[in-house]
C-alpha positions in Angstrom: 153.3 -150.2 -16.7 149.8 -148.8 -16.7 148.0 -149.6 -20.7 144.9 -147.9 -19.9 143.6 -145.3 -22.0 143.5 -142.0 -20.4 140.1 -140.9 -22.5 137.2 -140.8 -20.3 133.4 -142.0 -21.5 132.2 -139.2 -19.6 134.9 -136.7 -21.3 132.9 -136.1 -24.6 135.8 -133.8 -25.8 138.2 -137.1 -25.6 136.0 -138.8 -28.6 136.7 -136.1 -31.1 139.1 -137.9 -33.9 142.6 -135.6 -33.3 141.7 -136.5 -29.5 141.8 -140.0 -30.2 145.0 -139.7 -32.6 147.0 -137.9 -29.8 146.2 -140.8 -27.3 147.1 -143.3 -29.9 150.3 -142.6 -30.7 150.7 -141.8 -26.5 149.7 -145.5 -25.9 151.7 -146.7 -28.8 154.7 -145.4 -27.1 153.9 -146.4 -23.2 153.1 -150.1 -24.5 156.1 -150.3 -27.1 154.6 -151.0 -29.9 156.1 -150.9 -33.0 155.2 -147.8 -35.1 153.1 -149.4 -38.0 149.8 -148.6 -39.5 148.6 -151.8 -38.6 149.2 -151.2 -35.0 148.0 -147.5 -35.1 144.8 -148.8 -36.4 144.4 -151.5 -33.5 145.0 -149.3 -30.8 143.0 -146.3 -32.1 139.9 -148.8 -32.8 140.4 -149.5 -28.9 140.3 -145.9 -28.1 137.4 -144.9 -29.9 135.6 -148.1 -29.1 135.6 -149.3 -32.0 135.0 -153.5 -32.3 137.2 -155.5 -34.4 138.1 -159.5 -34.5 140.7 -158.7 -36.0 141.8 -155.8 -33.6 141.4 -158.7 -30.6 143.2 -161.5 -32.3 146.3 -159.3 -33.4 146.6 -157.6 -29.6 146.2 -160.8 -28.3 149.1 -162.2 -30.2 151.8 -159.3 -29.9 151.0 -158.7 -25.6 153.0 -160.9 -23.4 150.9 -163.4 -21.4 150.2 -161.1 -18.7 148.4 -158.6 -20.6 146.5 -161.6 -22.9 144.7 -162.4 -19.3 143.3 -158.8 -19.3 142.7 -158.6 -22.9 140.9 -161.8 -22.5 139.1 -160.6 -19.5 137.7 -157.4 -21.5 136.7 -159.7 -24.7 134.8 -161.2 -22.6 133.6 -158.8 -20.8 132.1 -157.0 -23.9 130.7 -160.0 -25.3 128.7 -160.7 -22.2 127.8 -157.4 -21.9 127.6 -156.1 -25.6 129.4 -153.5 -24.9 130.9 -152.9 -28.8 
């Protein structure tokens, strides 16, 4: 099951809000995820690049343990790089 956003840095069009929305609720739906503001919230902030704590801890929690390795991978990744 592919989780990866399908909005492209390079695509400027793909960061306009209703953009973001659309992919939102897409992702919601490949990755299961229960319907909830919360959730919507989370995975929008991840679309639009938009840093959280709280947005890492919760998606950390509610991914199996194979995702939480990638997840982990990309915290990581933009700390080092400070890419938030």
């Amino acid at each position: 099951m592919n989780i990866t956003p399908n909005i492209s840095k390079q695509n400027k069009s793909a960061h306009v809000p209703i953009n973001i929305a659309r992919e939102t609720i897409k992702l919601m739906a490949v990755r299961q995820v229960e319907p909830t503001p919360e959730n919507y919230q989370l995975i929008y902030n991840e679309l639009a690049d938009i840093p959280s704590m709280k947005t890492w801890k919760v998606l950390l929690e509610k991914h199996s343990s194979s995702c939480r390795v990638k997840l982990q991978n990309k915290i990581i990744g933009s700390i080092a790089g400070k890419n938030y």
